[in-house]
C-alpha positions in Angstrom: 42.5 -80.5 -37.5 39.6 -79.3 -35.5 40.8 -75.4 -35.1 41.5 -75.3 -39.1 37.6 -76.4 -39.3 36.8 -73.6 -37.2 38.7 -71.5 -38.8 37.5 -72.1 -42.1 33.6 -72.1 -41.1 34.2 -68.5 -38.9 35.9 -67.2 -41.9 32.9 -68.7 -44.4 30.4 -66.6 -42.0 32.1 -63.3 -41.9 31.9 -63.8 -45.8 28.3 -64.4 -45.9 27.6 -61.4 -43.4 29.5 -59.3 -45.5 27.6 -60.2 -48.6 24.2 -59.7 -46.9 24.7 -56.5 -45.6 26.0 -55.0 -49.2 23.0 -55.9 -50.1 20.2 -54.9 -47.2 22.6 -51.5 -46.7 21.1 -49.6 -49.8 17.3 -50.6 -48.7 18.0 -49.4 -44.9 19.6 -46.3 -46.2 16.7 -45.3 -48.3 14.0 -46.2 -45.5 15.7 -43.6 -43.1 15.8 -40.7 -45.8 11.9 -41.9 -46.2 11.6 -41.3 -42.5 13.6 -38.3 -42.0 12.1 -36.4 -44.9 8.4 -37.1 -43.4 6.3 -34.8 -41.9 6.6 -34.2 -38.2 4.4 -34.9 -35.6 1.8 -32.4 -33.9 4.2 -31.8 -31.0 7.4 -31.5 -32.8 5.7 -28.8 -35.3 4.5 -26.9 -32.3 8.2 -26.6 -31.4 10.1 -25.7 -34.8 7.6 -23.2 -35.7 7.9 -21.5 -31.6 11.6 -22.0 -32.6 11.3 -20.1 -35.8 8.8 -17.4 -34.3 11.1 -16.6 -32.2 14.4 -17.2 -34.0 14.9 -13.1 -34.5 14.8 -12.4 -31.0 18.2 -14.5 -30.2 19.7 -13.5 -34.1 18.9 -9.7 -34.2 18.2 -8.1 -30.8 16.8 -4.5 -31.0 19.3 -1.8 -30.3 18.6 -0.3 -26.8 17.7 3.4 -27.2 18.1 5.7 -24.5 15.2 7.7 -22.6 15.0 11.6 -23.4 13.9 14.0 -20.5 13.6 18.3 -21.3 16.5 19.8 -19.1 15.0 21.8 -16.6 16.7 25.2 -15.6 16.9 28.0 -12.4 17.7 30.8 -14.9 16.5 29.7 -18.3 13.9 31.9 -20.1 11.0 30.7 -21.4 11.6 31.5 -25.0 15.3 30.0 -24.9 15.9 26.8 -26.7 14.8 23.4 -24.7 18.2 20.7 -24.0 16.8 17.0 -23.3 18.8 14.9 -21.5 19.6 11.3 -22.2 18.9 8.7 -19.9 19.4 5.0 -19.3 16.4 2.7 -20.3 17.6 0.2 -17.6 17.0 2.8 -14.5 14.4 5.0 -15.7 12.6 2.8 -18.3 11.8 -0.1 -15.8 8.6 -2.5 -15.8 6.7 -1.0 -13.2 6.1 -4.2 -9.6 4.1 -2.4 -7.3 5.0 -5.3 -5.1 8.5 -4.6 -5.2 7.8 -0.7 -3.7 5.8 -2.2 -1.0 8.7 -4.3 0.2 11.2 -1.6 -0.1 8.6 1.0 1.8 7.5 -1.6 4.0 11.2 -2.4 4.9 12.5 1.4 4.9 9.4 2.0 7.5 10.3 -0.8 9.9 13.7 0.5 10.0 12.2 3.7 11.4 10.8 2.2 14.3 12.1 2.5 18.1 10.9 -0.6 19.6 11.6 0.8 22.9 7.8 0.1 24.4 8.3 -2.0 27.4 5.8 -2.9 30.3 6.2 -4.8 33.4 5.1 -8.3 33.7 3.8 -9.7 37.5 7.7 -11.0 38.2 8.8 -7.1 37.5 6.2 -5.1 40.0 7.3 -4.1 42.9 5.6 -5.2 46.3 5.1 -8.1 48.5 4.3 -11.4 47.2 1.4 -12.4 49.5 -1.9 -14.0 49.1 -4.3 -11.0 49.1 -6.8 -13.3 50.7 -7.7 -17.3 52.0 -8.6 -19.1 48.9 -11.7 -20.1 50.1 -14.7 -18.8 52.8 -14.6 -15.5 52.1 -17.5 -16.0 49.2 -15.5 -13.4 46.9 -13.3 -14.6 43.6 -10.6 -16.1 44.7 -6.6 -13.9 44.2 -3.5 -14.4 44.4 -0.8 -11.4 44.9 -0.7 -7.8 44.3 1.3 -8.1 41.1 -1.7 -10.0 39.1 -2.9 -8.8 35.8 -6.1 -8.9 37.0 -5.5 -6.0 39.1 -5.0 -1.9 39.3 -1.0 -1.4 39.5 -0.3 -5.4 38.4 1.6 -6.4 36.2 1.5 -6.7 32.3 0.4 -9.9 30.3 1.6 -10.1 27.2 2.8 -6.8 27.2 5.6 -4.9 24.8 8.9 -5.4 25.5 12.0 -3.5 23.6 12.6 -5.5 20.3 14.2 -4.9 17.3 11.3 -4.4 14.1 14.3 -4.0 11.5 13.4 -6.7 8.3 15.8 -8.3 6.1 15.4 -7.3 1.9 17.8 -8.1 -0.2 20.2 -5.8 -1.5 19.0 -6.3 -5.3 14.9 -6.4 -4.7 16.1 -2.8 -3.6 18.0 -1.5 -6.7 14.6 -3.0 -8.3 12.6 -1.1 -6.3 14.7 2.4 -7.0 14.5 1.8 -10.5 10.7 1.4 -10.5 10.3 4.5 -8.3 12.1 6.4 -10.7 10.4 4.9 -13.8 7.1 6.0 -12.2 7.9 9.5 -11.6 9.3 9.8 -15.2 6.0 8.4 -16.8 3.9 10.7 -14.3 5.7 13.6 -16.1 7.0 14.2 -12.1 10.7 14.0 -12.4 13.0 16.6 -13.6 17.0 17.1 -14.5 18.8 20.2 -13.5 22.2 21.0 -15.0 23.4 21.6 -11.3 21.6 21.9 -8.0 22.4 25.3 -7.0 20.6 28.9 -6.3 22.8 32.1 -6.4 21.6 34.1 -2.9 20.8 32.4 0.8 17.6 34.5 1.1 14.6 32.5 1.5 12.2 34.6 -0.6 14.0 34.8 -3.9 14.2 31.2 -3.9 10.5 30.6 -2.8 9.7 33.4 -6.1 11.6 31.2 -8.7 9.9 28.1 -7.3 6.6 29.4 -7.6 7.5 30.7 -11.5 8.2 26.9 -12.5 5.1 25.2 -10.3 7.3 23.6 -8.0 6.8 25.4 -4.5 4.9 22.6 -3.2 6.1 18.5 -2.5 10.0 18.9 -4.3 12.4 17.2 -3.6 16.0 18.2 -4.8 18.7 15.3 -5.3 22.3 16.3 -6.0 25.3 13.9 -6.5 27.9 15.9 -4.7 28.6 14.9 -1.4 26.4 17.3 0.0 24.2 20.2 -0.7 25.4 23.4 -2.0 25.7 25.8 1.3 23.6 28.3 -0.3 20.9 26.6 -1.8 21.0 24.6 1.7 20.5 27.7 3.7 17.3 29.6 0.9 15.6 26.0 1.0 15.7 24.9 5.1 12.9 27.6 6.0 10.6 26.2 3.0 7.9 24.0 4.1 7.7 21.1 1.3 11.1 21.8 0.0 13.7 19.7 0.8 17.4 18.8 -0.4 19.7 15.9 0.1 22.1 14.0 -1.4 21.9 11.4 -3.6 23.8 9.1 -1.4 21.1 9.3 1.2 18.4 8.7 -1.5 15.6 5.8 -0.5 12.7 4.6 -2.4 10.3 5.9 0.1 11.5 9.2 -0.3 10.5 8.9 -4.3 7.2 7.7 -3.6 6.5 9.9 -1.4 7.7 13.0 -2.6 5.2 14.6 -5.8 8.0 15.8 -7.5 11.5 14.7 -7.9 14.3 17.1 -9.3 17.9 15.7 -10.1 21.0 17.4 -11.1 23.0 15.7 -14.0 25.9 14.7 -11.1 23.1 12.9 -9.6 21.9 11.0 -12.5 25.3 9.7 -13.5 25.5 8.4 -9.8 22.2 6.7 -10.1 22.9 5.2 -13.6 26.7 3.9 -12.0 25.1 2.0 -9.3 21.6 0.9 -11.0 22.7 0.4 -14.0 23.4 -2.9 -16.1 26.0 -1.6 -18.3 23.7 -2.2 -21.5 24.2 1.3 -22.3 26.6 3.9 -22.4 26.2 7.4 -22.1 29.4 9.5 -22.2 29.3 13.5 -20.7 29.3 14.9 -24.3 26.3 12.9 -25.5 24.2 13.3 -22.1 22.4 16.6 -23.0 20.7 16.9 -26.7 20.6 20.8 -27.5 18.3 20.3 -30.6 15.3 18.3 -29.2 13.8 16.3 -32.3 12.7 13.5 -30.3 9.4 12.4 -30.0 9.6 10.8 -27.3 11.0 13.5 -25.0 9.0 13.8 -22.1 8.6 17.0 -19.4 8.3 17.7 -15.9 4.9 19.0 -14.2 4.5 22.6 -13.6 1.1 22.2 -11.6 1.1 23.3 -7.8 
């Protein structure tokens, strides 16, 4: 008898629940479009409109355009038609860190260095190991042995010994620092493209001629991307003070910066672009050289010696 009165009044109360809830449901519902459709608050308009400012960057991204450089030549007359070359923004278009090309100079130079100073300490001279003179009486400083720093032909305090100087930089803060190198040459109008590294005679002297015709006898340095220099333009550069040629493969950043001018050969780009580049862009063999230059952005090497 007692469950069936529990029943009953659980059942009466679900009832009544129901009922109040059709009727408070409307009045809650309206309240929250009231409260969604007000304004926001300072710190939440602050956010939508950032959000909306800068909505276009995430939506429609700006195509990336490559860099144009004039396509230098050996043998090109001066009236022919100029070629520009195409080059990846991501190498050659870089924000410039001077910090980062004082860690890779800083770290190329340390490399450099022998650490083969060494000096004898008192435990490494030679000679006998007693007392000079009695500690006291004689009315002179008092000495120990032979081998004291204090003495001619002693030993060393604190002196060199062979060490390693060699610093740890990571292998990216490096491609960084090769990309701003570059990027700074191109925007001191000190970098040129060649269609190939290569001079047609081993003398000296018609090499040094043609060098002096384009303004770059002095401070050049010539990059190919073979595997190494051509034997003849090897053999008419080696006698030429501030000349030199290498390969691309043994390029550094602290040959870059301190080089005046830098001359590539297209084999040498497309090695630079493979291993520097992010893949953002593309250029294929047939689109690298532009014959008709119509861009305004095209930019040239410096002739000045």
């Amino acid at each position: 008898m007692l469950s069936a009165l529990q029943k009953s009044l659980a059942g009466s109360s679900q009832a009544i629940c129901r009922r109040r809830m059709a009727t408070i449901a409307p009045t809650l519902v309206q309240s929250k479009l009231i409260t969604s459709q007000s304004k926001p608050t300072t710190r939440n308009r602050e956010f939508i409109d950032g959000r909306e400012k800068h909505a276009h960057l995430k939506t429609a991204a700006d195509p990336i355009k490559p860099v144009y450089l004039t396509l230098s030549s050996f043998t090109a007359k001066s009236n022919s038609a100029k070629k520009a070359v195409a080059l990846d923004p991501t190498v050659f278009d870089h924000p410039i860190r001077r910090d980062i090309l004082h860690l890779c100079v800083v770290h190329y130079l340390d490399s450099l260095r022998q650490g083969t100073a060494s000096t004898k300490t008192r435990a490494e001279v030679a000679g006998s190991r007693r007392k000079i003179r009695p500690q006291k009486g004689s009315g002179r400083a008092r000495l120990g042995d032979r081998q004291s720093p204090m003495l001619r032909g002693g030993g060393v305090a604190f002196g060199p010994k062979p060490r390693d100087f060699s610093t740890k930089l990571n292998r990216k803060v490096i491609q960084m620092g090769m990309r701003v190198a570059l990027t700074m040459k191109l925007r001191e109008q000190r970098l040129g493209v060649l269609q190939r590294i290569n001079w047609w005679s081993h003398k000296t002297a018609t090499l040094s001629s043609r060098l002096v015709g384009l303004g770059w006898r002095t401070g050049t340095l010539f990059v190919t991307g073979e595997s190494e220099v051509p034997a003849r333009m090897r053999l008419a550069s080696r006698n030429l003070r501030g000349i030199e040629c290498r390969s691309v493969a043994d390029l550094v950043v602290y040959d870059i910066v301190k080089w005046r001018r830098v001359v590539l050969d297209l084999a040498a780009v497309d090695a630079l672009e493979r291993a520097l580049g992010k893949g953002l862009l593309r250029i294929s063999d047939s689109e690298r050289v532009v014959s008709d230059v119509t861009h305004s952005s095209v930019d040239d090497i410096e002739t000045s010696t």
